[in-house]
N, C-alpha and C positions, 0 to 999 in steps of 0.2 A: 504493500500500500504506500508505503516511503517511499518508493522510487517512483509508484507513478504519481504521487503529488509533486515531486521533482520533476518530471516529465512533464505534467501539466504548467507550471509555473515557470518551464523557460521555455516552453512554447508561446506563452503570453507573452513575458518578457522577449523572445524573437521578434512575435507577432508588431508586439508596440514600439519596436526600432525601427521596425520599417512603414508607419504609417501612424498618423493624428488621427482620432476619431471622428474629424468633421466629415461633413460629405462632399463639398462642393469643389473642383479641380482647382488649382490657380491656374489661372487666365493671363494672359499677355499684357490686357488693360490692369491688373491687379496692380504691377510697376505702378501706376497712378496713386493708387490708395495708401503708399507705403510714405509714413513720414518721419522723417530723419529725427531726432534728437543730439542735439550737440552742445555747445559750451554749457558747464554746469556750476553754478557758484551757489554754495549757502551763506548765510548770515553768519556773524561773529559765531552768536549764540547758537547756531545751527538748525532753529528752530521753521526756516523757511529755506527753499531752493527757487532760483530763478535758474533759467534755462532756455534754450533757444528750440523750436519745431520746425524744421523747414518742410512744407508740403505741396504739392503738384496742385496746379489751379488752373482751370480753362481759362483759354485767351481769350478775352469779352470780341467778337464778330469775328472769331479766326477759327471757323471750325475744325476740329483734329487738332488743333496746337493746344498746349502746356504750359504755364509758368510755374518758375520755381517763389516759393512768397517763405518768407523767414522772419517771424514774430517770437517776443519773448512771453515765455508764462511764467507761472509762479506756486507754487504748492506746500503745504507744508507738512516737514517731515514726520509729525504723527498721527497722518495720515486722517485727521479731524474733517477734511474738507478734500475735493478734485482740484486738481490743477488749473487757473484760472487766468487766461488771456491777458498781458497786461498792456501790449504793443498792437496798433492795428493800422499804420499806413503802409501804403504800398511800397514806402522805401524800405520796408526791412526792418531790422533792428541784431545787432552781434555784438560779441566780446563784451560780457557783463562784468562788471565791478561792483561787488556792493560798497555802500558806506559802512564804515565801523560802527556808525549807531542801528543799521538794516533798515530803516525808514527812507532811503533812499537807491535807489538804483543808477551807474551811469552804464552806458552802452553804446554802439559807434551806430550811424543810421546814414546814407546818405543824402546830401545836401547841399543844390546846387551844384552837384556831378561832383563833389567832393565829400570824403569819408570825415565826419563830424563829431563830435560828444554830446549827447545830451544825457540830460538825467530827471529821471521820476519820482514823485514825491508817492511813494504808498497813500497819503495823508488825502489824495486827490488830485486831479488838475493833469493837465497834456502834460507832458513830456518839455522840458525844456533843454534850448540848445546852448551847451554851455561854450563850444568854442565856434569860431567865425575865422580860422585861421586858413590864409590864402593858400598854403599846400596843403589844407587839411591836417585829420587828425586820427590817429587808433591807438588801440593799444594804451586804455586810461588805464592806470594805478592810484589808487588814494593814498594820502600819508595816512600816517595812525590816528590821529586827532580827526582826520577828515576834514581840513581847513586847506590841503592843497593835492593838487594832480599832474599827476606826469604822463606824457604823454609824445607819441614820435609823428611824424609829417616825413615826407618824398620830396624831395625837392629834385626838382631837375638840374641838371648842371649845369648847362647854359643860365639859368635864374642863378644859380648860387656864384656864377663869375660878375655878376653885377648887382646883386642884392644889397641893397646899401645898409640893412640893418646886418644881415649876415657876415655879409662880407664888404663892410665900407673902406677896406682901405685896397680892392680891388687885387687881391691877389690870386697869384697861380697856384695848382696843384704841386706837387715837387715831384713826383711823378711824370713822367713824358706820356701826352696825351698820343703821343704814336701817327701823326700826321707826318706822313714819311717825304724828304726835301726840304723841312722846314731845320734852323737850330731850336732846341727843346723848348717847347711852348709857345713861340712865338706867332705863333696863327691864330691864338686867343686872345692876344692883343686886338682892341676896339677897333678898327676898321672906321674911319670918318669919310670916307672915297665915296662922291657919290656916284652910285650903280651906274654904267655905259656899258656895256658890249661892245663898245666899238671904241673905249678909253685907252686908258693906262693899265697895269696890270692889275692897281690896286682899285680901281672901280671896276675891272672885268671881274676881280674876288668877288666886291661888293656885291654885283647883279649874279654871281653864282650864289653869294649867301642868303640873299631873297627867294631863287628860286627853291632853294634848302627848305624857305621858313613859308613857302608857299607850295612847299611835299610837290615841285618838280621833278625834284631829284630827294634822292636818298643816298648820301653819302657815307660810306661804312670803314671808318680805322678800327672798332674795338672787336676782339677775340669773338666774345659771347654775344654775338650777334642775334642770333634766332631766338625768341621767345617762343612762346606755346602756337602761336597763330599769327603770325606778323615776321617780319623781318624789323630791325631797328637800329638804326644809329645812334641814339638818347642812351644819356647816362642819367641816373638816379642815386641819391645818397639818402638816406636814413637817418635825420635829424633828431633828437632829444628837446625838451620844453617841461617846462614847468609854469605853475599859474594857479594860483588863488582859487578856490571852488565857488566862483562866481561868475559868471556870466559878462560882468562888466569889466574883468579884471584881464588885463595883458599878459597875456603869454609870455613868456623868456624862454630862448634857445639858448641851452648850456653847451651844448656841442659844437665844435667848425670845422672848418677845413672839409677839405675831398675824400672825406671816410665815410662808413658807415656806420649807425650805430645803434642797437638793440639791444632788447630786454632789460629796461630800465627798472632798477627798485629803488624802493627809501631803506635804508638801514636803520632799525627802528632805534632809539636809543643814540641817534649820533644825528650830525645836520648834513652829514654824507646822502650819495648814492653809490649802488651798483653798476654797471654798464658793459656791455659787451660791445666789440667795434673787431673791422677789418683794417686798424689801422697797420699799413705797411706805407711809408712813405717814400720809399725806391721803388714802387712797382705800382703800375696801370691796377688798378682799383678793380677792372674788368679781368684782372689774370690771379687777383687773390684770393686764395682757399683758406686759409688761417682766420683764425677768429684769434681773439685776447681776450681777457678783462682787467676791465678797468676801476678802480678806487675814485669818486670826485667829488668835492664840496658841493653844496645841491644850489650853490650861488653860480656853480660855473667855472672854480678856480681850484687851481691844485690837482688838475686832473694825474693821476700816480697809476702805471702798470703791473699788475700784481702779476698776471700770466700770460706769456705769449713768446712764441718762438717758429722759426721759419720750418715750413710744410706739417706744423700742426693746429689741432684748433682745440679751443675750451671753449666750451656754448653749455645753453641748457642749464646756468648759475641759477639759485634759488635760495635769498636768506635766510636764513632760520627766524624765527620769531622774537628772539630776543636781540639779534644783530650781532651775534659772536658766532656764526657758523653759517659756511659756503658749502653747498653740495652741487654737485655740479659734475658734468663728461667731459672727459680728454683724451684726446687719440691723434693716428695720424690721420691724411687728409686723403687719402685715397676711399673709392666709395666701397672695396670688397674689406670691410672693415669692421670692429663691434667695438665701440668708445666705451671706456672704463669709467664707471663711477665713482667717485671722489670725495671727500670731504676734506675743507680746510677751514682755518679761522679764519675771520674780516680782519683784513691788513697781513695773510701769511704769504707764502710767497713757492713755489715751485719744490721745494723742500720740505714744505709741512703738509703735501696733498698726502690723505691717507685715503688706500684705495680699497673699494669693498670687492668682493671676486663675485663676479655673476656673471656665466658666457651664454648671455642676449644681449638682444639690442634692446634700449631702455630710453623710455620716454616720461612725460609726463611729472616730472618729479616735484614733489612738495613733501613739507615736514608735518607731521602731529603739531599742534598748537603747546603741548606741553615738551615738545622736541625729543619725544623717547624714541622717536621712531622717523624714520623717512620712508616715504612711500615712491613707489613708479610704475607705472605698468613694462609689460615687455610682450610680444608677439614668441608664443610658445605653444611647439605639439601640435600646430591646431588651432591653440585659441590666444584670448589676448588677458593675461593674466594681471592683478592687482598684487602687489610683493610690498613687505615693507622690512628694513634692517632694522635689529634693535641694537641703537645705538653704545651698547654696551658690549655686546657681544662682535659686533661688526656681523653677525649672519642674516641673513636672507630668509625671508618666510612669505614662502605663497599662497595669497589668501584664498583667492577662488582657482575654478578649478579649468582642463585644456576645453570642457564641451560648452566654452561659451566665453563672450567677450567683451572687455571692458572698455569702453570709450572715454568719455571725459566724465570726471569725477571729484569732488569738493568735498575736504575734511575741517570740521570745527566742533568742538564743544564733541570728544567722543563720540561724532556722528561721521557718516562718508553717505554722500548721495552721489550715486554713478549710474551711470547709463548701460546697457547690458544688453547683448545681442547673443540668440541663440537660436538654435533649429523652429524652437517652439514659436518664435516671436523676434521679430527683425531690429526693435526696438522699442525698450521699454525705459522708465526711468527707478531706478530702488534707493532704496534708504534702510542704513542698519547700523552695527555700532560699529566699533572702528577696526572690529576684525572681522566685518562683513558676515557675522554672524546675526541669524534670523533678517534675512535681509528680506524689506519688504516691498512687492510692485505698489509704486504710488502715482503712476500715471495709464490709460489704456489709448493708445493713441491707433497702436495697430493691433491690439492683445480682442477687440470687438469683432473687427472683420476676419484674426486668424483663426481665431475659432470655431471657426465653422467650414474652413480648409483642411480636406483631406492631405496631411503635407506628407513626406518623407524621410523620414529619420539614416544619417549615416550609420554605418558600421565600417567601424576602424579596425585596421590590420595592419601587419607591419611585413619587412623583408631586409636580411642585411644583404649589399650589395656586393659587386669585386673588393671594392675598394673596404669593405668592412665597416660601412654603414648603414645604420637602420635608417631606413624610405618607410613612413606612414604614407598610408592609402586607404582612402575610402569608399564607400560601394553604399549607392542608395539603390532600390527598387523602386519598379515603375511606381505609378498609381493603382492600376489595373492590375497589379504582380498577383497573380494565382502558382500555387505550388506544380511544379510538371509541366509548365508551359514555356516559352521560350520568349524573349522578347527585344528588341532591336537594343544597344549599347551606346552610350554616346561620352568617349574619353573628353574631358576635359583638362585643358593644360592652365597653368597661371603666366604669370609676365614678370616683369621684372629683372633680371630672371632673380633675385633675392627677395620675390611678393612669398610670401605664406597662403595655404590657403587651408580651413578647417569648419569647425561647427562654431567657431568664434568668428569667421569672419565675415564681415556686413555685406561686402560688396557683392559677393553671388548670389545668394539670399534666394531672389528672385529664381533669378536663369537657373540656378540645379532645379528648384520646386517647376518651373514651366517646364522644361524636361523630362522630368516624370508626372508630370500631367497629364502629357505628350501620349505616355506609353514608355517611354526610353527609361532605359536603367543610366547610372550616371557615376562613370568613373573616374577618380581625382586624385593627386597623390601630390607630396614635398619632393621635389627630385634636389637630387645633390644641386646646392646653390641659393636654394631656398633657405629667408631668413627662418627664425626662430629654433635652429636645433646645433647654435652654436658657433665659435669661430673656424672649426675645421672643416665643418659642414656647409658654412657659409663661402669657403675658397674652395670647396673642393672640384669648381669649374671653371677656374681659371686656365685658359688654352685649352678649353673643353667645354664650348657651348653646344654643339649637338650629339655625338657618341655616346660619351656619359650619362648624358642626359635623357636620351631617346633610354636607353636601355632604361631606367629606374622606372617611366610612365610607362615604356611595352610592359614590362615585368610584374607593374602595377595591372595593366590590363589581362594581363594572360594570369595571373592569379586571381582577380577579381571574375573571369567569365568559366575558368576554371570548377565552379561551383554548379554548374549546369544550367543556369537559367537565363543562358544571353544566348541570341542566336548570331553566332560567330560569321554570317555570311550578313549580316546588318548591322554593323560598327562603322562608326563617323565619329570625328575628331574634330574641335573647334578648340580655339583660344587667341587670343590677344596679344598686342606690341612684343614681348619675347617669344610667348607662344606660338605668335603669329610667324617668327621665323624656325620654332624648331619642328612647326609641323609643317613649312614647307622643306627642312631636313630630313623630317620622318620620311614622308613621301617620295620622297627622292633614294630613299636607302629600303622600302617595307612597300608592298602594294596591296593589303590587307584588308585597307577603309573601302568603305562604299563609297565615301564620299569625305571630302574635308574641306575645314574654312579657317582662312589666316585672316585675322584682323588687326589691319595697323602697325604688321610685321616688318622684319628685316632681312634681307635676301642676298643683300652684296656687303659684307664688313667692309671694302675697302669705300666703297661711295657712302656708306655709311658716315663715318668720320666728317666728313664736309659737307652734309644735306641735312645735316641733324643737331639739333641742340641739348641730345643726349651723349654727345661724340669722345665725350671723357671715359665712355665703358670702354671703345677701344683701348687707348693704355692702360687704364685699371685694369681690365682684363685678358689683354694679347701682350702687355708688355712694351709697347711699344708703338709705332704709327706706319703707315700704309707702305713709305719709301723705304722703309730701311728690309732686307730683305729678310730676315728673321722671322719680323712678322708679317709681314707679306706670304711668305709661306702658309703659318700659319691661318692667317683671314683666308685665304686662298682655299684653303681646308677647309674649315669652316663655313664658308658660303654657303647655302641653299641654293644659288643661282648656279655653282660649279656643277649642282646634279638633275640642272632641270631639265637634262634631256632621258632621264629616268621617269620622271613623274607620267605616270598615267591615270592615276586615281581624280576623278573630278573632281575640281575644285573650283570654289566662290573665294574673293578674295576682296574684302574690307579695304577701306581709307578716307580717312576725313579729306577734302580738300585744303584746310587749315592745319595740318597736320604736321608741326615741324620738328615735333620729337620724337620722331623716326624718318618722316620725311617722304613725300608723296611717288618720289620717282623708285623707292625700291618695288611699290608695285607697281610702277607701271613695270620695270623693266622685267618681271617676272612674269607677270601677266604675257607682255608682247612677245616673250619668248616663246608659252605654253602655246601660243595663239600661229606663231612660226611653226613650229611644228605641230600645229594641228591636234589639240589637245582638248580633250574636254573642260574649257575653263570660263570663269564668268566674273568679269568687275564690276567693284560695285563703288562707288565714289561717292559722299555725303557733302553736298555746297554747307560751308561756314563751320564744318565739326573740327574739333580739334582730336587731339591724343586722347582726352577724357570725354570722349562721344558715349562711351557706355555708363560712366557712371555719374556725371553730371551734365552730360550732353543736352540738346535739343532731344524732348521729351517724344515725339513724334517719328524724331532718327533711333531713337532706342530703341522702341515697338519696331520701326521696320527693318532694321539688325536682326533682332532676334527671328520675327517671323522672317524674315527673306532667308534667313540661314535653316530653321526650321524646313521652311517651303521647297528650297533646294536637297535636303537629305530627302527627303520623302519622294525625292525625283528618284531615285538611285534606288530606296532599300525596298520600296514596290514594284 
């Protein structure tokens, strides 16, 4: 009788991994219904959270279009009342501060096409705008008293060469702005020539500098040209400010010169701040990867460098609460990397960093209010974990667990309200005490309509690989999954190539649950490369983006369908920007799929490098750059495009037309190939999308991604 109430009880437990008791499929339109949750702040006292919703909203006369609309709410954490709208214009509202008395809220809103401060009186009354500053404003900070705020603005650089408050005595950078023919800087000397074409050389400058400032032409000296969707000339510096929490009162810029500078605090207990900067003053501002920080009087004076040194960076500082302790990452500046966490005292110096051992990548950090403890999350296993050190011991404790994930989250008064994404629920907000115990759902934003969704639960398995690592993979079943019957398979790959992907993470959410909607079983796995399982796991694909890597997701696949329930002659492969290039490697090396779709991919490492504003993976990862012949070798190998006269498997192949962080022409050139040799292939080009079409894209291009990728396998597995 014991064994078959055992029997009984993990047939249940099977049964409920693979499916939610709702009835209803997720739907493609469902994408619509899902609203985000993000920035989370509580009160001194803990007793309230403000927090940010962003939700999908139809375009007033645009039928089939989406806007994205981003309001703040407010709830309190013992859960006495619902969460209650506090923000409701159409400009938004982000990056919450409260006041240290909690009667007050400030947050950035735009205003006049610039990013602004206002703040809200719980007490009543609209929102007001506290700054009017001509480069705008984010990123407010209160002092302790709540009597001043800090705060950064963008300046452009061209503004900052003649800014007479900024810069009134009209200086240069020391830095060589890199206008090649000129001696160092002297082409940003003022120009009084008037414009001719048909003058002198100093009025032909003049009528080229108008046609500059009337985007004739687009003149390009700096490195980092390509942004996400634009090409651009313009440089920008990240300024510092301080100011009175009044409305009436004048802003003051503590920072200058041609740097940049972030993550301002007040050092509570002193008339100091914090500050982090790029300051390197022998090098283009555009070629700096180093961060510092900085020590400054909060008037502006005395600015003192506690840490910085050339090819590394310290970011991510966070005072402690009483102003006698730095926690904060340091590492080198290359991206296949895991920064080490640190703590020093205010005023220590490169020698007093004491470093905690944790090998993830770690964000998010703040202190317990009583400073027993430091918190941070970290991408782990799968999911996105809450850890906090106690400061006594220097060790590491993980508070929740890999099958779910923590976003932003606010600790005071022995309380943490954090946000939490898992299979069950895309995004919820909780509250619990400060070791996330009895933690409680206190908002239902999408917890209404998931309920009543029949979803699909992962099951996790593992495999060690050549190289003697464990590759996690997971294996969801259809919606439809009946025991004995067979059912189409659809591998999915992640990006980055150092993205995570698990039961903690937000962003597929959707796409695995339409998949098995679908019908399709849906297989996923960490391949060598992928964050969260480590620093040797994290390099272990360096000179090795497709081989390596192909074998850990096949591996994953032929184990996952190895179970009997996939029908092996109806497998399709999809994924994204890395993805998008290692399943045009797959296919070029494997002809197994029915069908496959690259989105956003990369196909030629060597044109890579120069079309792309992600072009730093080639050295961090190949070692080196296209000329030299080493790596050249290398990329050469590695291509997708060296094997596209292998691919037979049909293929659909994604690209935003804005798309500069990968860059439009790797597919065409893959496409035009497939298309030369006469190949079963189909482009698909999206006007205005950028790299992040999928997950904050045009709402409209999302839905027709997904279904047009859908609509195309169903060409192939029937």
């Amino acid at each position: 009788m014991k064994k078959l109430v055992l029997v009984l009880i993990s047939t249940f437990v099977l049964l409920v991994s693979w499916s939610q008791n709702g009835k209803d499929p997720v739907r493609v339109t469902d994408l619509l219904k899902i609203k985000t949750i993000g920035s989370v702040a509580l009160t001194k006292d803990g007793s309230k959270a403000a927090f940010s919703v962003t939700s999908i909203e139809p375009e007033e006369n645009s039928p089939w279009e989406y806007k994205y609309v981003t309001q703040v709410w407010m709830v309190p954490t013992d859960g006495s009342a619902p969460p209650r709208q506090l923000t409701y214009s159409a400009n938004g509202a982000s990056q919450l501060a409260w006041h240290p008395d909690g009667k007050k809220l400030a947050f950035v809103r735009t205003a006049d096409g610039k990013p602004q401060i206002f703040i809200l009186s719980l007490e009543g009354g609209e929102p007001v705008q506290l700054t009017k500053n001509k480069y705008g404003a984010f990123s407010p900070r209160w002092s302790a008293d709540g009597k001043q705020m800090l705060f950064m603005a963008n300046i452009p650089f061209k503004d900052l060469l003649t800014d007479s408050v900024l810069n009134p005595t009209k200086e240069l950078p020391q830095w060589n702005f890199e206008k090649p023919g000129f001696k160092k800087n002297e082409n940003l000397k003022p120009n009084t020539a008037k414009a001719d074409p048909d003058g002198s050389i100093e009025q032909v400058r003049a009528y080229l500098d108008n046609n500059e400032k009337d985007r004739k032409a687009k003149v390009i000296t700096k490195l980092q040209f390509q942004e996400e969707a634009t090409t651009s000339s313009e440089l920008n510096f990240s300024h510092i400010y301080l100011m009175d929490a009044d409305p009436t009162a004048k802003p003051k810029c503590l920072t200058k010169g041609f740097n940049t500078f972030f993550n301002p605090q007040f050092i509570n207990g002193t008339n100091q701040i914090l500050m982090e900067a790029d300051m390197n003053e022998a090098q283009h501002t555009d070629r700096t990867l180093e961060s510092q920080v900085f020590i400054m009087n909060n008037d502006g004076t005395e600015c003192r460098k506690l840490l910085g040194k050339d090819n590394y960076a310290y970011n991510n500082s966070f005072v402690s609460p009483s102003g006698k302790t730095i926690a904060l990452q340091h590492g080198v500046t290359s991206f296949v990397s895991i920064p080490i966490l640190a703590i020093m005292p205010v005023g220590g110096s490169e020698k007093d960093l004491v470093n905690i051992q944790f090998d993830r990548t770690k964000g998010n950090i703040q202190w317990s209010p009583d400073e027993k403890y430091l918190y941070f999350t970290s991408q782990s296993n799968g999911g996105v974990t809450l850890n906090r050190v106690d400061m006594q011991t220097r060790k590491v404790e993980t508070l929740t667990n890999f099958e779910s994930g923590v976003g932003s989250y606010s600790l005071a008064n022995d309380k943490i309200a954090f946000v939490k994404t898992e299979v069950a629920n895309p995004f919820e907000l909780y509250v619990s005490n400060a070791t996330t115990k009895n933690a409680k759902r206190v908002s239902s934003f999408n917890y209404d309509w998931v309920k009543e969704k029949k979803l699909s639960f992962p099951e996790k398995f593992e495999f060690t690989n050549e190289k003697g690592l464990k590759v996690e993979y997971w294996v969801m079943k259809p919606f439809n999954y009946e025991a004995g019957k067979k059912f189409p398979v659809v591998l999915e790959i992640h990006g980055g190539p150092s993205a995570m992907w698990g039961p903690g993470e937000s962003s597929m959410w959707h796409e695995f649950q339409f998949w098995a909607s679908k019908g399709y079983g849906v297989v996923y796995c960490n391949p060598r490369g992928s964050g969260g399982y480590g620093y040797d796991f994290l390099r272990a694909n360096v000179n090795d983006w497709g081989k390596g890597p192909m074998s850990d997701v096949m591996t994953s696949l032929n184990k996952a369908v190895a179970g009997g329930w996939a029908d092996t002659s109806k497998m399709v492969v999809t994924g994204g920007s890395y993805a998008g290039y290692l399943i045009g490697y797959i296919i070029g090396h494997d002809n197994r799929f029915k069908a496959a779709c690259s989105q956003r991919g990369v196909y030629d490492l060597r044109t890579f490098f120069g079309e792309a504003n992600a072009w730093r993976l080639v050295p961090n990862y190949f070692g080196g750059y296209p000329w030299e012949k080493k790596t050249l070798e290398i990329l050469e190998r590695e291509s997708p495009i060296n094997y596209v006269q292998n691919i037979t498997t049909p293929y659909i192949i994604f690209h935003g037309e804005n798309d500069l962080r990968t860059g439009v022409s790797q597919s065409e050139m893959i496409y035009k190939s497939l298309k030369v040799l006469n190949r079963p292939v189909e482009y698909v080009r999206h006007p205005g999308a950028t790299h992040e079409i999928t997950r904050s894209g045009n709402n409209r291009q999302r839905i027709d991604q997904m279904l047009r990728t859908w609509e195309f396998f169903q060409r192939w597995i029937h």
